[in-house]
N, C-alpha and C positions, 0 to 999 in steps of 0.2 A: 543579567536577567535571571530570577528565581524562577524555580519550575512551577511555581503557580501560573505563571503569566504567560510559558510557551504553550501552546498549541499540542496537540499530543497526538503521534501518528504511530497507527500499530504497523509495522513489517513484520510479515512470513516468509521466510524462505527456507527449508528443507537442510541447505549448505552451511552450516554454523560458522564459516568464513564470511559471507555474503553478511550472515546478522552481523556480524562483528564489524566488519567495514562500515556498512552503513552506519550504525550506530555511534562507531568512530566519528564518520564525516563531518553527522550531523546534527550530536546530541549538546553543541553549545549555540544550537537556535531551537530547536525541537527537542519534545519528551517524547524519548521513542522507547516503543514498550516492543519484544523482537519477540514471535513464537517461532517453531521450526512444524508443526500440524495444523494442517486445515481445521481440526476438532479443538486444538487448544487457543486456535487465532477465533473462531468461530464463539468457544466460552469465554476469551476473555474479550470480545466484542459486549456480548451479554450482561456481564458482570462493571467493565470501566463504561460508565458513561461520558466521561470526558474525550474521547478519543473521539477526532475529528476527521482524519485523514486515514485510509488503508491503501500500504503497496502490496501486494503478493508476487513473488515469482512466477512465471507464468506454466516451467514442467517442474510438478513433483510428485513425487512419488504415490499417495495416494489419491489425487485430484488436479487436473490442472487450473492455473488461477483466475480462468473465466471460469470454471463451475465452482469455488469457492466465490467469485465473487458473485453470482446469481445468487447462490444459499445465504450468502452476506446481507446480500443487499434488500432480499427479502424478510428479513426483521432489523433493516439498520438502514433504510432507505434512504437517511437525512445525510450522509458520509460521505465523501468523496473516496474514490477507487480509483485506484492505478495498479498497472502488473509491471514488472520488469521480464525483461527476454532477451535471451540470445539467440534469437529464432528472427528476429526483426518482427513487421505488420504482417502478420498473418491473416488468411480470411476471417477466420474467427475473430480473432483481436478486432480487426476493421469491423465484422458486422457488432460484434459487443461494442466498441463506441457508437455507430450507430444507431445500434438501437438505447444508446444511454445507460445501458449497464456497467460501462467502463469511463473516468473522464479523459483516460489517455494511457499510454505505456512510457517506458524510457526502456533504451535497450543495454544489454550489457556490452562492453565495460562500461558500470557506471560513470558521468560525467556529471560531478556533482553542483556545479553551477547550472547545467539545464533541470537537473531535479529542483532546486533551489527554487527559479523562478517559476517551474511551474506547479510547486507546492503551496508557492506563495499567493500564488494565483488563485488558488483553487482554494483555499483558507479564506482568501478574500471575499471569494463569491459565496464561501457559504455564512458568511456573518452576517 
C-alpha cells in the first residue's frame, strides 16, 4: 500500500521513545506524522489537512491531552481523538468521552492489536 492510500494519523507524545515505537508499530498500515508539543501537534493539525485520526499522550509537560485535545478539536472537529495513558480511565478521561471530546484512550504499555482495531474503527466511521 502507497502512502497515498493510508489514512494519516498525527501522534504526540512528549517521550521521543513512545514517537518512535508507535511509528515503528504502525507506519506499514498508517501515515503517521509524530510531534513531541501540543503547539507543533496543534500547527501541524492546521497546516496537514489530510490527517484523520489524533492520539496524544495523556501527562505532558506543557498540557495534558484532554486540554490539547479541547483546543484541537475546537478548529478540527471532523477528526477522531484518542489519548494514551499510564494513569488507566480517569474521571477526566471518562467525562471527556462523555461528553464527546475524546472517541476513546488505550493505555500504556501499548498493545498494538487493540489500537489496531480500534483505529480502524474509527477511520471507518468517519468516512
Amino acid at each position: 500500500m502507497d502512502t497515498q492510500t493510508k489514512p494519516t494519523i498525527l501522534f504526540l507524545d512528549d517521550e521521543d521513545l513512545n514517537l518512535f515505537l508507535f511509528k515503528t508499530a504502525h507506519e506499514e498500515k498508517y501515515d503517521i506524522i509524530t510531534t513531541s508539543t501540543p503547539n507543533e501537534a496543534l500547527e501541524t493539525l492546521r497546516h496537514n489537512h489530510s490527517i484523520k485520526l489524533v492520539i496524544s499522550d495523556y501527562r505532558m509537560a506543557e498540557m495534558n491531552g484532554v486540554d490539547f485535545v479541547k483546543l484541537a478539536k475546537t478548529n478540527h472537529p471532523e477528526k477522531a481523538y484518542f489519548l494514551l495513558t499510564a494513569f488507566g480511565d480517569t474521571d477526566e478521561i471518562a467525562d471527556a468521552i462523555d461528553s464527546k471530546f475524546l472517541d476513546g484512550y488505550f493505555e500504556k504499555p501499548m498493545n498494538r492489536e487493540e489500537i489496531r482495531k480500534s483505529l480502524d474503527r474509527a477511520l471507518t466511521e468517519l468516512k
